[in-house]
C-alpha positions as CSV (number, residue, x, y, z in Angstrom):
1,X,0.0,0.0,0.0
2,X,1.3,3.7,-0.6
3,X,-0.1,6.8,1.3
4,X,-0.6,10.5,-0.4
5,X,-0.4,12.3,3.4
6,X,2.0,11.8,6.0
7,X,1.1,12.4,9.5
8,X,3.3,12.4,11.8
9,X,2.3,12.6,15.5
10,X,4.7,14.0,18.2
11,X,4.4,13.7,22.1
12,X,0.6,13.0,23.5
13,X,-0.3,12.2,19.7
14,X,0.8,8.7,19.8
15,X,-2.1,7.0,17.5
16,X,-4.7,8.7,15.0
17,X,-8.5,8.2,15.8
18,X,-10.5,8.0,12.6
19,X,-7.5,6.2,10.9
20,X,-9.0,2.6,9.2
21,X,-5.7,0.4,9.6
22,X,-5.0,-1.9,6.5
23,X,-1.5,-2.7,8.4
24,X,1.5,-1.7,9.9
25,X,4.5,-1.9,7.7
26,X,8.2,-2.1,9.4
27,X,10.3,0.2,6.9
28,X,13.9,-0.3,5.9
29,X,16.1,2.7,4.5
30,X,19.7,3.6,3.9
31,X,19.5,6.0,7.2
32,X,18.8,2.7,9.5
33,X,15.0,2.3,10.9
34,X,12.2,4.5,11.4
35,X,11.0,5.5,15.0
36,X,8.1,2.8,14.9
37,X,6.6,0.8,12.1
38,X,4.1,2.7,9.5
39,X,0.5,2.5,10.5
40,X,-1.0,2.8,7.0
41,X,-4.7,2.9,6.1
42,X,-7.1,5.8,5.0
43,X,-9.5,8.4,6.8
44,X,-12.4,9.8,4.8
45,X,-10.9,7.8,1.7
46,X,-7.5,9.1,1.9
47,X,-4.3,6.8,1.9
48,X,-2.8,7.8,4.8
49,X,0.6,6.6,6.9
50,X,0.9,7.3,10.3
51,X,4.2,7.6,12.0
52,X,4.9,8.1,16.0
53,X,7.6,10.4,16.3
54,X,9.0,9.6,19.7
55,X,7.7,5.7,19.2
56,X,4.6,4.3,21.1
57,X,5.2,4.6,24.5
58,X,7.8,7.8,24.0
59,X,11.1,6.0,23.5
60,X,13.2,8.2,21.8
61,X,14.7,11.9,22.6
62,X,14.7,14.3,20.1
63,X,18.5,14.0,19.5
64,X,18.2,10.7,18.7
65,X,14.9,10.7,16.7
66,X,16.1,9.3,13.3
67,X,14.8,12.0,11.1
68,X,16.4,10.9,7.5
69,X,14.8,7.3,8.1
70,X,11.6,8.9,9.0
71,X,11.1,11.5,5.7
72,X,13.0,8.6,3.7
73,X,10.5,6.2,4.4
74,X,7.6,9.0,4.0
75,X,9.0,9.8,0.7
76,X,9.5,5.5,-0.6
77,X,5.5,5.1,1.0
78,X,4.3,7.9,-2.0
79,X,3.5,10.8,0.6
80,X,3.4,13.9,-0.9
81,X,2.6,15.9,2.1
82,X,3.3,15.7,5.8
83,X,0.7,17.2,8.8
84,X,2.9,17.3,11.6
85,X,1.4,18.0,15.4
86,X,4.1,18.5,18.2
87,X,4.0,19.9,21.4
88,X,5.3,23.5,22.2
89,X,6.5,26.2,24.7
90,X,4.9,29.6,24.5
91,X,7.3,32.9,24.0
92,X,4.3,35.1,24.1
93,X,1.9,36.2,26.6
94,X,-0.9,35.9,24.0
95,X,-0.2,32.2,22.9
96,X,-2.2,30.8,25.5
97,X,-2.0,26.9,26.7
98,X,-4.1,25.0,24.4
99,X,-3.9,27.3,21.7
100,X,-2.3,26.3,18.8
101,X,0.1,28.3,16.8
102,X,1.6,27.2,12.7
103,X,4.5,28.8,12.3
104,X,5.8,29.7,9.2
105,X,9.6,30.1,10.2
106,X,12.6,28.4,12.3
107,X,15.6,29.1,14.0
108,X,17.6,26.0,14.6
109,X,19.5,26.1,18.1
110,X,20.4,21.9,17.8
111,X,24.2,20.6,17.0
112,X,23.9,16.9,17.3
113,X,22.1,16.0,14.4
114,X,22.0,14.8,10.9
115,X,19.5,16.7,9.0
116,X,20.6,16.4,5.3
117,X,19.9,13.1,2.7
118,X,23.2,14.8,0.5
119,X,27.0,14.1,1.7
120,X,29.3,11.0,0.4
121,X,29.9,12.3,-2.7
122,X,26.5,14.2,-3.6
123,X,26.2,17.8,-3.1
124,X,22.6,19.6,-3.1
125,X,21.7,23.0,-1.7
126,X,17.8,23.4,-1.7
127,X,16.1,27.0,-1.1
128,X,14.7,27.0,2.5
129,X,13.4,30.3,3.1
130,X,10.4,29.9,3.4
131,X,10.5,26.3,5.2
132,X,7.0,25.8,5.9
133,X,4.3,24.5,2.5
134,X,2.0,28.0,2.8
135,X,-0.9,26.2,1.2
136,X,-1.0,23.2,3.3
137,X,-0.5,25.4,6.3
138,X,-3.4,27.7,5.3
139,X,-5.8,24.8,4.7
140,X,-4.7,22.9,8.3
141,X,-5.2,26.3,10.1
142,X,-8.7,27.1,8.3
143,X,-9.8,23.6,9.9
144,X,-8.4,24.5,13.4
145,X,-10.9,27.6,13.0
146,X,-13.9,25.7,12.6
147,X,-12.9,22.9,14.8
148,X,-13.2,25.6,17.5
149,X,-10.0,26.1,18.3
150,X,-7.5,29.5,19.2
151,X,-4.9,29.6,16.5
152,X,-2.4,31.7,15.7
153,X,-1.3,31.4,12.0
154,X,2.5,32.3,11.4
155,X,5.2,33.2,13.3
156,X,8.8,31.5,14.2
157,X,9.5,28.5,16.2
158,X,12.6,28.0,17.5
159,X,14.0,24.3,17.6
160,X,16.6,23.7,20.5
161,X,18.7,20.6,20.8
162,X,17.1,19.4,24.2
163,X,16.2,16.7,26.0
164,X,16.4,19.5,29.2
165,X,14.3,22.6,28.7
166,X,15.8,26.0,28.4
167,X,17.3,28.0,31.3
168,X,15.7,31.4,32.2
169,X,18.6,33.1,30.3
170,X,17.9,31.1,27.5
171,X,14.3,31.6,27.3
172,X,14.9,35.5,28.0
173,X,17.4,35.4,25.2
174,X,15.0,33.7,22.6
175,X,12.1,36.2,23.2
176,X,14.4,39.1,22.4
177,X,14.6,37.5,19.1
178,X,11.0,37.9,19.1
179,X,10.4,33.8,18.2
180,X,6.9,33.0,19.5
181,X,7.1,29.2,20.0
182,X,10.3,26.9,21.3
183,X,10.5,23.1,20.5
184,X,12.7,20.6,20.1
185,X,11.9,18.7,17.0
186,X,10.1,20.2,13.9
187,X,13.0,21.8,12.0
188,X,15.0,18.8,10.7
189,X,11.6,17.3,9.9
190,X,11.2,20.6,7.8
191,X,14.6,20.9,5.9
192,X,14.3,16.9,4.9
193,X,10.4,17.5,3.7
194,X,12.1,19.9,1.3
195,X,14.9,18.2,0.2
196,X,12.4,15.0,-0.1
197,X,10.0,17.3,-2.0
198,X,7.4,16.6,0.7
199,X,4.8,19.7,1.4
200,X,5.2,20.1,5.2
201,X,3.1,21.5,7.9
202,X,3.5,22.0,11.9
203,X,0.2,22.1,13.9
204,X,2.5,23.5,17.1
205,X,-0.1,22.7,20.3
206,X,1.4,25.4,22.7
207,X,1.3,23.1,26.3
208,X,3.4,25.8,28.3
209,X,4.9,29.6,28.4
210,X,8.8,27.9,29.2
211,X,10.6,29.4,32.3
212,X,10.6,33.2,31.5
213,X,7.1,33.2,32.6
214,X,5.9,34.2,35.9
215,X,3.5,31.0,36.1
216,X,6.6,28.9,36.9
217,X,9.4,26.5,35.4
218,X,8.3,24.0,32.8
219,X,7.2,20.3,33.5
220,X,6.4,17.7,31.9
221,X,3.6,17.0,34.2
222,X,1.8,20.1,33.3
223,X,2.6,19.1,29.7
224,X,0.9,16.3,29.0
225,X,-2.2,17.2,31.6
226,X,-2.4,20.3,28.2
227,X,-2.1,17.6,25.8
228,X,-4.7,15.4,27.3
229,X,-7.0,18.2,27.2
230,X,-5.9,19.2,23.3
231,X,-5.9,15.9,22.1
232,X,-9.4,15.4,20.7
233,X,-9.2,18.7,19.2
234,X,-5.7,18.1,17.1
235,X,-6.9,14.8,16.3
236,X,-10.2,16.1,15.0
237,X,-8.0,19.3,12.9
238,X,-6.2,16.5,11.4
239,X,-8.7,14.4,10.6
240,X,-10.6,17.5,8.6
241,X,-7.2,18.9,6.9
242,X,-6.9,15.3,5.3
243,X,-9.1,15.5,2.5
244,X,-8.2,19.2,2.0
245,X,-5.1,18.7,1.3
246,X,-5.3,15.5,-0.3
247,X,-7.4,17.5,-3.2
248,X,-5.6,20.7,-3.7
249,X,-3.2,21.3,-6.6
250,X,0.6,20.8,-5.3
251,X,1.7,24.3,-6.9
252,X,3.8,25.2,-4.6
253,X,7.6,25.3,-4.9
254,X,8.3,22.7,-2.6
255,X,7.1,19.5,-5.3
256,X,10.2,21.1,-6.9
257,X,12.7,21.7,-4.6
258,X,15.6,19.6,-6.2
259,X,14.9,20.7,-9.8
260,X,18.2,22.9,-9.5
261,X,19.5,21.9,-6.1
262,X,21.8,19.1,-7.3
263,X,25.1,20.2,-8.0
264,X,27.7,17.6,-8.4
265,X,28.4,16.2,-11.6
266,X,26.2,13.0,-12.4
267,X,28.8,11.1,-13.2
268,X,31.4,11.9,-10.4
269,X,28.3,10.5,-8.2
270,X,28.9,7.2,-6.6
271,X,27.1,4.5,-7.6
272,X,25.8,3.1,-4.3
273,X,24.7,6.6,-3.4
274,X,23.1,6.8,-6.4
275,X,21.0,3.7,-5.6
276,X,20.3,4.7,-2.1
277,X,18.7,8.1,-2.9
278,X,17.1,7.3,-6.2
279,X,13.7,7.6,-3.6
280,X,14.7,11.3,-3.6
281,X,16.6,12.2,-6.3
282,X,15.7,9.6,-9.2
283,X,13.8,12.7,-11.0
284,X,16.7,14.3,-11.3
285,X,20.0,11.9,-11.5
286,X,20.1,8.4,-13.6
């Protein structure tokens, strides 16, 4: 079975309600395994694949999350767009918990981690400006309005290396940069989307206001008590961006992303590389 939408569910969003399961596929790529095996099947007559970022039962950290096995697989599976949910910390008053911000920026604060498909002897630079797919994000936070919930459409989230939370100068630092959500996992999701030429989209479910607020230092026991509550309403926002974005005409520039990304001479490429990305760059490079 192949998929057209990739959702990909991050901590409290372990499982998709509405979700008919055909079967669970175990997927193998050049990058090693995937956090937890495929749950593939459709909603509302969509092909869908459902991934657990963390794994069931929140195994991983984000360092260690393997991102380029995760989009890999996406990409082999036929997804042409990714709905991603993952929970945040607020850098603004007005971005209440349980409201739900989609960004349209980053600012990557990690340094442990592989977030490229190109190295060992291919070289590919793809535009990332604007990291986030505008038109999946538009329809995804038109559904979150009529699902009743607070959102907050654009704005920049800043991804931070983690597993710990910030410190108070940290936090204080980061709001003078004027970013209005921190996390700790979206961004190398986003630059592999691109590179994959995979429309991606963060539904960022604000659990917290991180340390620089008054209301006290971040737990992850106040976390997932705000998840719990937001859960049925991010499941339902998903559920109803599905067809919507199944539908719409991919127009956007991220379905090209590689056209003129690929630098290295086709023939200086190896030939094992070649065969491991063909997924990814077999449009481009025979």
């Amino acid at each position: 079975m192949t998929a057209d939408i990739g959702i990909i569910g991050g901590s409290g969003l372990y499982e998709m309600d509405g979700l008919t399961v055909i079967e669970e596929r175990n997927i193998d790529t050049p990058f090693g395994a995937p956090s937890d095996p495929f749950v593939l099947g459709e909603v509302d007559g969509v092909r869908v694949a459902f991934l657990s970022r963390h794994g069931r039962g929140h195994r991983t950290i984000p360092t260690d999350i393997n991102y380029r096995a995760n989009l890999f697989a996406f990409k082999t599976l036929g997804v042409h767009t990714i709905l991603s949910a993952s929970a945040v910390g607020s850098m603004k008053p007005e971005y209440e918990p349980t409201h739900i911000v989609f960004p349209h920026q980053f600012i990557d604060r990690t340094r442990h981690r592989p977030d490229t498909f190109f190295g060992n002897g291919i070289v590919g630079h793809v535009t990332f400006a604007d990291p986030i797919c505008a038109s999946a994000a538009l329809l995804m936070s038109e559904a979150g309005r009529e699902a009743g919930a607070r959102v907050h459409v654009g704005g920049t989230y800043i991804c931070i290396e983690g597993p710990q939370f910030s410190t108070r100068a940290e936090s204080n630092l980061y709001r003078s940069w004027g970013v209005d959500v921190i996390g700790m996992t979206n961004l190398q999701e986003a630059k592999l989307a691109r590179e994959a030429e995979i429309c991606y989209v963060t539904m960022a479910l604000v659990t917290d206001y991180d340390c620089w607020h008054e209301s006290g230092d971040v737990t992850v026991e106040a976390i997932l008590e705000v998840l719990r509550k937001n859960a049925a309403m991010a499941q339902t926002i998903i559920r109803n961006t599905i067809p919507r974005v199944a539908k719409r005409t991919r127009d956007c520039a991220c379905a090209n992303a590689l056209q003129f990304a690929i630098v290295t001479d086709p023939a200086k490429i190896p030939a094992q590389v070649k065969s491991d990305l063909r997924p990814i760059i077999g449009r481009y490079i025979h």
